[in-house]
Phi, psi and omega in degrees: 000142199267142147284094152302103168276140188250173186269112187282313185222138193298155201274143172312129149339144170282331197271343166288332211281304166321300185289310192314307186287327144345272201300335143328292190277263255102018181255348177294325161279351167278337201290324202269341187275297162359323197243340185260005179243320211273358158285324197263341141298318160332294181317278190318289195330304162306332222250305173275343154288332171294324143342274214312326195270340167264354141300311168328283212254024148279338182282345177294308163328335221236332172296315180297312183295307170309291180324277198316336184315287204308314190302305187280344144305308196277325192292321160328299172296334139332289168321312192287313176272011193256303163327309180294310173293298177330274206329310147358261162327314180271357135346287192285349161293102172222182206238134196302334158182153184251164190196132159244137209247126184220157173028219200339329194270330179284307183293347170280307150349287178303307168329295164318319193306292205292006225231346201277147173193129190230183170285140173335117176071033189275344177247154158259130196202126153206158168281122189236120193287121197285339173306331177257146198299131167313096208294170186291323166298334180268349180263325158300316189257335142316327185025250198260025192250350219272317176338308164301316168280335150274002160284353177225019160288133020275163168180175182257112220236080266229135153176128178276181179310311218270330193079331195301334169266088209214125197209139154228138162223116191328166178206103178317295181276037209287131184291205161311151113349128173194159164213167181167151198267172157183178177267030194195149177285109162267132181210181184247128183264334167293000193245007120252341145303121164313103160230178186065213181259098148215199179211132152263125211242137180232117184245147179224170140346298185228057140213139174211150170219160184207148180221116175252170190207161208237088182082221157277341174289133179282146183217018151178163201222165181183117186203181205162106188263146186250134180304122186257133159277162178239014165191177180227138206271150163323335186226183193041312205256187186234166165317282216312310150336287183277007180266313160332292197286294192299332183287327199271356154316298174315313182300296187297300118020307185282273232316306167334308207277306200289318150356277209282316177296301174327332207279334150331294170047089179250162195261329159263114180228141179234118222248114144227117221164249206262159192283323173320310192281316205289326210280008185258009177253002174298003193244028184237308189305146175285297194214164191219134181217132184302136154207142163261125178204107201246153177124178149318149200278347183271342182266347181291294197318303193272338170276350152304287156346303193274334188291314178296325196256009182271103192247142183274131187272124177214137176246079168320000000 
């Protein structure tokens, strides 16, 4: 007799069958470590294109930065040589020749001055003061020469339309600031010369001398030494003491010198001897000058004299 069986239980999947034999075997926790690494290389993977890519652009950073290093290098070095050619140039600006002019070389020199006449406003002439900045008109006419002349401010600062004429010269006697074209060197002859009726007055510390004169000629002296101590002795006085005691030697010493000028009382004085001293005497001078001159006072007085009247020559 046949037996009919009916179907009790459905048949398993392959993929049940599959996790089933997993788990038999022991491969269902290899699967899952399996899977959990190839996530966790996934991870890392990302984690090194972003590296790379931020290495990219640091490096992109660093290319940028070396340009710019390298650009401002080349501009320095620019700078440096550019600098160096100025510097250069203004080396090589001097003055085509210097002269120093006393009597005879000075009144020919000034003669050539007066003697130049061009077409209206064809010369140029100033005075030019060293307290002061190098004005725009002596710098218009001057053009690249003006540098010289302010190197040789104070002075009488001499050149025409053509450049054939370029003169500077110290001035003993010197007027106002002034600048201006005209068809002649304006200049003065008392303003490098002795003329007329005047007086030089020569102040030192512990000395004075005066002279008055007619041109060059002298027509009359007044001179005089005042006792200095020149040094501090070791014992008795203290410095501050004999520093004291001498200034008030010097104060009394000017008070004599200005004494003997009022009682002149000249209408030209030209005050010159020590730079310490001379400037206490601007409100009475005509002009005023530094000169080293040592000695007896008539022999100090004339070497003053030549010092004062002595003019500097300069060729822009």
């Amino acid at each position: 007799m046949q037996r009919r069986f009916g179907k009790s239980l459905l048949s398993p999947s392959p993929s049940a069958i599959q996790s089933m034999l997993d788990r038999l075997l022991g491969r269902a926790s290899l699967k899952e470590r399996v899977a959990e690494l190839e996530e966790a290389n996934h991870h890392l993977e990302r984690q090194l294109d972003a590296e790379k890519e931020r290495r990219a652009d640091a490096a992109t950073e660093r290319q940028r930065a070396e340009a710019e290093v390298n650009r401002l290098e080349d501009r320095v070095a620019e700078l440096q040589d550019r600098v160096e050619r100025l510097q250069d140039e203004e080396g090589e600006s001097t003055f085509r020749a210097e002269e120093t002019l006393s009597r005879a070389r000075l009144s020919e020199v000034l003669d050539r001055l007066e003697s130049v006449e061009t077409e209206p406003e064809g010369v140029f002439t100033a005075y030019v003061d060293a307290e002061r900045s190098l004005p725009g008109p002596v710098r218009d006419a001057f053009g690249d020469r003006a540098s010289l002349v302010a190197s040789a401010a104070p002075c009488l600062a001499v050149t025409d339309d053509a450049g054939l004429l370029s003169a500077c010269l110290s001035v003993p006697a010197p007027p106002s600031p002034f600048t201006g074209w005209a068809d002649t060197v304006q200049l003065e002859r008392s303003w490098f010369e002795p003329t007329d009726e005047h007086v030089v007055a020569l102040v030192r510390s512990d000395l004075f001398a005066m002279g008055e004169y007619d041109g060059r000629e002298q027509t009359a002296f007044h001179g005089f030494d005042s006792e200095l101590k020149s040094q501090h002795s070791k014992g008795g006085f203290s410095q501050s003491r004999f520093e004291r005691l001498r200034d008030q030697q010097i104060d009394s010493h000017l008070d004599r010198c200005r004494a003997a000028i009022e009682e002149v009382s000249p209408d030209r004085l030209y005050v010159v001897g020590e730079g310490s001293v001379i400037h206490e005497f601007e409100d009475l001078s005509t002009a005023m000058k530094p000169v080293d001159a040592t000695g007896e006072p008539d022999a100090a007085l004339d070497d003053a004299v030549r010092s004062l009247w002595t003019v500097r020559l300069r060729v822009p």
